[in-house]
TIDO-45425 format. One record per residue (C-alpha): residue number from 1; x, z, y. Coordinates in steps of 0.5 Angstrom, whole numbers, plus 500, padded with zeros to 3 digits. Layout:
N
<tiza><num>NUM</num><xx>X</xx><zz>Z</zz><yy>Y</yy></tiza>
...
//
This chain:
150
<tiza><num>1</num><xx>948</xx><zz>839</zz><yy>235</yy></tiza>
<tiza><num>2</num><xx>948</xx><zz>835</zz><yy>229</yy></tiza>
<tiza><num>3</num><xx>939</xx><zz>835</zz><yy>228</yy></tiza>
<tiza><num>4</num><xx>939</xx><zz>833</zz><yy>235</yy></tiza>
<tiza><num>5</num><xx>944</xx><zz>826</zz><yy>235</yy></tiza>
<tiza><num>6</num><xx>941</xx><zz>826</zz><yy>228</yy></tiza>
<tiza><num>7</num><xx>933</xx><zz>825</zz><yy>231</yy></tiza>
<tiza><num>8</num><xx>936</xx><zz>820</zz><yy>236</yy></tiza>
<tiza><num>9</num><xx>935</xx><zz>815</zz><yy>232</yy></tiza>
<tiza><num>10</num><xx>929</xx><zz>814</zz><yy>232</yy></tiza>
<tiza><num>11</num><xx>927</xx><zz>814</zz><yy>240</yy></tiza>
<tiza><num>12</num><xx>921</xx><zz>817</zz><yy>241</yy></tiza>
<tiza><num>13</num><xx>918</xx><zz>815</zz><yy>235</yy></tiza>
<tiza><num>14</num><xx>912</xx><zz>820</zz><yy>232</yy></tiza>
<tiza><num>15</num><xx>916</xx><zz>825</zz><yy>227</yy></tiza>
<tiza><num>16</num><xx>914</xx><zz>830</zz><yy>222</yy></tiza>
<tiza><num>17</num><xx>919</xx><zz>835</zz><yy>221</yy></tiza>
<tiza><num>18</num><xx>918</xx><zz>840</zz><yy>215</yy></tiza>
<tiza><num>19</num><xx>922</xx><zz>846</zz><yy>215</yy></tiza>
<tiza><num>20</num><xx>923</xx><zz>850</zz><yy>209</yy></tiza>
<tiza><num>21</num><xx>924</xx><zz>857</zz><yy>210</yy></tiza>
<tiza><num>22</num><xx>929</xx><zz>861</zz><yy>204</yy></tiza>
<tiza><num>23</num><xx>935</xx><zz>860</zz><yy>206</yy></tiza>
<tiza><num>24</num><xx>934</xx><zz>855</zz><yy>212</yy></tiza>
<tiza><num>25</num><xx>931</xx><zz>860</zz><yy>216</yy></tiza>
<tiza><num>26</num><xx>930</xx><zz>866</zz><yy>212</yy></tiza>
<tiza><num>27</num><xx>936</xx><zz>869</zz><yy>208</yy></tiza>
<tiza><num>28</num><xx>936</xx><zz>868</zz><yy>201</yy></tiza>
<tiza><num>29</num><xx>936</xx><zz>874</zz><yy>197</yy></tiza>
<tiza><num>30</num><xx>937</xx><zz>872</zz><yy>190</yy></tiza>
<tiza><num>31</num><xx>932</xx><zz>876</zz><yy>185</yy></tiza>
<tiza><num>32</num><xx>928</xx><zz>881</zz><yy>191</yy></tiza>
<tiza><num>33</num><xx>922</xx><zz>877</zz><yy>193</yy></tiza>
<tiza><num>34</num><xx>919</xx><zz>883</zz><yy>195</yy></tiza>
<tiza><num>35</num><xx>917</xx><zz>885</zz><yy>202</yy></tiza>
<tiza><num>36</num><xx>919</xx><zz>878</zz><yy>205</yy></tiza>
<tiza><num>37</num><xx>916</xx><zz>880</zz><yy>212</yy></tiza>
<tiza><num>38</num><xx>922</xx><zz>885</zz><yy>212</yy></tiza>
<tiza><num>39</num><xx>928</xx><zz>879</zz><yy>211</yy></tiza>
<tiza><num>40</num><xx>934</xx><zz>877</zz><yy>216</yy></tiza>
<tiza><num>41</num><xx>932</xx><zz>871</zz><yy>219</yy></tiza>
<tiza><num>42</num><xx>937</xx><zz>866</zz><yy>220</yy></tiza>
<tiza><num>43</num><xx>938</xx><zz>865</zz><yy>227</yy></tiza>
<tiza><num>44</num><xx>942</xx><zz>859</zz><yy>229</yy></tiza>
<tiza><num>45</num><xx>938</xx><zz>856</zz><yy>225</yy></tiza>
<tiza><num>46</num><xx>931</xx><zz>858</zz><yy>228</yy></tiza>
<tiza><num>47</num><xx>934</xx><zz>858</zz><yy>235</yy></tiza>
<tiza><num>48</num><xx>936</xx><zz>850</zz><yy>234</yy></tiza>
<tiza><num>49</num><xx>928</xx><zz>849</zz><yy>232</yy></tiza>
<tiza><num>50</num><xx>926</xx><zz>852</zz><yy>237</yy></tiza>
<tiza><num>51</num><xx>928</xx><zz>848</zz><yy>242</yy></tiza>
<tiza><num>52</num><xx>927</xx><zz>841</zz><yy>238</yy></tiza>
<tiza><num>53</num><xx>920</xx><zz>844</zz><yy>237</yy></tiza>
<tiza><num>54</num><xx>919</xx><zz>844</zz><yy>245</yy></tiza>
<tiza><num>55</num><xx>920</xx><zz>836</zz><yy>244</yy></tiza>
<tiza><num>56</num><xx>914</xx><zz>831</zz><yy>246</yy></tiza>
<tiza><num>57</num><xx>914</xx><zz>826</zz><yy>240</yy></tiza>
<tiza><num>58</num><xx>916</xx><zz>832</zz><yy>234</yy></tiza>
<tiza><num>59</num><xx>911</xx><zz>836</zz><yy>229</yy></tiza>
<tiza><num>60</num><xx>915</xx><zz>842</zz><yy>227</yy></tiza>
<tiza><num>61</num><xx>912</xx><zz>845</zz><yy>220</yy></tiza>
<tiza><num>62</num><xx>914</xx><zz>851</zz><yy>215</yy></tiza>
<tiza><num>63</num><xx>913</xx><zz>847</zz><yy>208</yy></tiza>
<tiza><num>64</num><xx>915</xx><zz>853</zz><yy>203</yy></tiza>
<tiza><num>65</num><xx>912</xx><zz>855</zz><yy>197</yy></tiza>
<tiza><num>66</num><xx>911</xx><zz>862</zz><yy>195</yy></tiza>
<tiza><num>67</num><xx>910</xx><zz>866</zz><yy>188</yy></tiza>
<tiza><num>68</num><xx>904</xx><zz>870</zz><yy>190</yy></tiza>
<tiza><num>69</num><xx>898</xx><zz>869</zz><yy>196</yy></tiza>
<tiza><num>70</num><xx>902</xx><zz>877</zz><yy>198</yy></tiza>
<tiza><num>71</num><xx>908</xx><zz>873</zz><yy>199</yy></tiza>
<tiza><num>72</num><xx>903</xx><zz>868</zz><yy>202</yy></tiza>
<tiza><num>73</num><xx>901</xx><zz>872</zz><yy>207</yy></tiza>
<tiza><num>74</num><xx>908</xx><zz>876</zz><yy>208</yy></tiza>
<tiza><num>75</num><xx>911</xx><zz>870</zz><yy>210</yy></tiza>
<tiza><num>76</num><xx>906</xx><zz>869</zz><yy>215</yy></tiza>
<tiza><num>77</num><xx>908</xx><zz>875</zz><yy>219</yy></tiza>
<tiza><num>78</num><xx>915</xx><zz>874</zz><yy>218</yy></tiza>
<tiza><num>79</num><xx>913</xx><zz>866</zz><yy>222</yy></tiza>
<tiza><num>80</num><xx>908</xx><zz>871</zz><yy>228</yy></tiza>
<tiza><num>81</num><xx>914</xx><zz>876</zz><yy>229</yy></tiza>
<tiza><num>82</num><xx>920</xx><zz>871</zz><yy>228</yy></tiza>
<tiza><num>83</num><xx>918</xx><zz>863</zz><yy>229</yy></tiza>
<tiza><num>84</num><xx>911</xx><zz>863</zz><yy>232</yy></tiza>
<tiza><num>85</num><xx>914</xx><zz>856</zz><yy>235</yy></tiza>
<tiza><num>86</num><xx>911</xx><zz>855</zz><yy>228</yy></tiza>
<tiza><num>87</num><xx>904</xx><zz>854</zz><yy>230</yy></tiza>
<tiza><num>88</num><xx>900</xx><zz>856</zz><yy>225</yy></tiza>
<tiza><num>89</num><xx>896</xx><zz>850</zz><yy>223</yy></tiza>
<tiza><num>90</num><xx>902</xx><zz>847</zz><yy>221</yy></tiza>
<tiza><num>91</num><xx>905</xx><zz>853</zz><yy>216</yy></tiza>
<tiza><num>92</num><xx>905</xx><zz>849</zz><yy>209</yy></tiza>
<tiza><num>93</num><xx>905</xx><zz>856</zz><yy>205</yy></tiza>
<tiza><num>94</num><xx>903</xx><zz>854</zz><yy>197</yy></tiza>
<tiza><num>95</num><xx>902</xx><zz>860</zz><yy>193</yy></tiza>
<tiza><num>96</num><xx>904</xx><zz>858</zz><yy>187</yy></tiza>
<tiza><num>97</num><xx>898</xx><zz>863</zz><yy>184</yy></tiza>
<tiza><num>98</num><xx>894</xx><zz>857</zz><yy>184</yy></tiza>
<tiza><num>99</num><xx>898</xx><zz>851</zz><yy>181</yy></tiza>
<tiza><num>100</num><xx>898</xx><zz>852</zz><yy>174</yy></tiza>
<tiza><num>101</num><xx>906</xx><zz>853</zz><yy>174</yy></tiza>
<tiza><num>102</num><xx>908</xx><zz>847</zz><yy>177</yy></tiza>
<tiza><num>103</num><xx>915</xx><zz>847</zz><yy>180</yy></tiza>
<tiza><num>104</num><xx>916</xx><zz>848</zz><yy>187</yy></tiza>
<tiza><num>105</num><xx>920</xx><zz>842</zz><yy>187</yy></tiza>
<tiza><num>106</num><xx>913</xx><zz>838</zz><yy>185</yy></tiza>
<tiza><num>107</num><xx>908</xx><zz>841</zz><yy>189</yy></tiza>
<tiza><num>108</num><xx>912</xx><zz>840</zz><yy>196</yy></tiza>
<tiza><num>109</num><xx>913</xx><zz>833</zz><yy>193</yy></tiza>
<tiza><num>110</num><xx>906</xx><zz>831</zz><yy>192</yy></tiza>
<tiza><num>111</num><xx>904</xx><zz>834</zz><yy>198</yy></tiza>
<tiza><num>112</num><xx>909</xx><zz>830</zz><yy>202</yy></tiza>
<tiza><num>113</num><xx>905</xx><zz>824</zz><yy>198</yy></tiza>
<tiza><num>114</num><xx>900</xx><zz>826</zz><yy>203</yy></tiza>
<tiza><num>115</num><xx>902</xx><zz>826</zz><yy>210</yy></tiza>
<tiza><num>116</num><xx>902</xx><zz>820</zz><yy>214</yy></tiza>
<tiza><num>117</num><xx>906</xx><zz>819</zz><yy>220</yy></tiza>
<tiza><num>118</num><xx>911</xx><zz>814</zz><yy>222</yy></tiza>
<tiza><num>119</num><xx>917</xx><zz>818</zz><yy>221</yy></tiza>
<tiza><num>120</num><xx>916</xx><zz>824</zz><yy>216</yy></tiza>
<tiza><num>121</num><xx>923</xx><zz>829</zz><yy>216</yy></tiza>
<tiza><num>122</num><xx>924</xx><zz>834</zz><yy>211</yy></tiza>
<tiza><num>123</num><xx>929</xx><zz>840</zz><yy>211</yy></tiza>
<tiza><num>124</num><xx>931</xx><zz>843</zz><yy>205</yy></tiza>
<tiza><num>125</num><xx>938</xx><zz>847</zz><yy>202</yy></tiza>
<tiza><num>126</num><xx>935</xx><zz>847</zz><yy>194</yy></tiza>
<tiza><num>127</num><xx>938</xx><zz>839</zz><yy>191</yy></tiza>
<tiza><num>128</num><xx>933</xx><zz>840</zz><yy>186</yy></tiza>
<tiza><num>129</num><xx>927</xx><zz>839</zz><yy>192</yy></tiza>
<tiza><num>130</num><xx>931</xx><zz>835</zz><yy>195</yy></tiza>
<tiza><num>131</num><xx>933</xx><zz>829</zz><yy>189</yy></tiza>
<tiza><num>132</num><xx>926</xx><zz>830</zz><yy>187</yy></tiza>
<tiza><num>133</num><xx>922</xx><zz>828</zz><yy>194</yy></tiza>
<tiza><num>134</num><xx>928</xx><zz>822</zz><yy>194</yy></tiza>
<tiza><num>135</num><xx>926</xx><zz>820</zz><yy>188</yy></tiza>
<tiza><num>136</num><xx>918</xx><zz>820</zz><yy>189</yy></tiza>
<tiza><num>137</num><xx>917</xx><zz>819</zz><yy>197</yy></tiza>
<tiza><num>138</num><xx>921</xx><zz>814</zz><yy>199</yy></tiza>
<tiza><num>139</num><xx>918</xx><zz>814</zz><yy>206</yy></tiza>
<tiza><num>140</num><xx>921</xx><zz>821</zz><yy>207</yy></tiza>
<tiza><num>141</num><xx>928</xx><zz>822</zz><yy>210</yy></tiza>
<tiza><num>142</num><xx>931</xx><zz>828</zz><yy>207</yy></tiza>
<tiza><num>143</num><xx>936</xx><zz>832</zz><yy>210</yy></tiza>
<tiza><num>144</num><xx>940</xx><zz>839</zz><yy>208</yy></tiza>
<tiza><num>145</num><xx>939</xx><zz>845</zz><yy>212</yy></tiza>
<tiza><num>146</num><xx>947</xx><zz>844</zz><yy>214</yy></tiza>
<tiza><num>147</num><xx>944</xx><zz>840</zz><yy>219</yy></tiza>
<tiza><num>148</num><xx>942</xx><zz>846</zz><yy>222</yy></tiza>
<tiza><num>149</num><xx>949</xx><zz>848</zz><yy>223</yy></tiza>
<tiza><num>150</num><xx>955</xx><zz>846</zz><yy>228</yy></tiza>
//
């Protein structure tokens, strides 16, 4: 697996790893945000993070935004029934109810701004959150969700 030979090079480094959900482990459905918990998880994608969540030196996060703080909470309960090798305090779930319309790609830059470690990976299938945590994290590795995929 390409994450894993990936991961490597860091030896036993302390890495964070941030894992978005729509679209890496979740299937996208264009247009149909409603009733997130009943959505087809993408499960190569989510037995690969299951096994490089067992690793000593890894942190694995959800960062994800979600539209509404129902969508929120349905996101979680896809987590519990799913991933619950996502620990639930490290479920980064922002409902855009509470941020003024910010773009997604702004909020999950800023709040990548805080987090410190000495490695911090995000993976992500949308370019636009991709380019703009390139140009505002420099500290941040950035890998597409085809990582995910042999």
């Amino acid at each position: 697996m390409y994450l894993k030979e990936y991961l490597k090079q860091f030896g036993n480094k302390k890495i964070k790893l941030f894992v978005d959900m729509d679209g890496v482990i979740v299937d996208y459905e264009v247009g149909n945000i409603s009733r997130y918990d009943i959505k087809r998880p993408l499960t190569t994608s989510l037995n690969k993070l299951e096994e490089i969540s067992k690793y000593n030196n890894i942190d694995l996060f959800i960062l994800s935004i979600s539209k509404t703080d129902l969508g929120l909470k349905e996101k979680n309960i896809w987590l519990d029934k799913y991933a619950p090798f996502f620990k639930l305090e490290n479920r980064i779930i922002i409902s855009k109810e509470h941020t003024n319309g910010e773009p997604s790609k702004k909020l999950k830059s800023d709040y990548l701004k805080t987090v410190e470690g000495e490695v911090i990976i995000l993976i992500d299938d949308d370019p636009s959150i991709l380019k703009e945590v390139s140009n505002n994290n420099k500290n941040v590795y950035l890998l597409k969700d085809t990582v995910l995929i042999d």
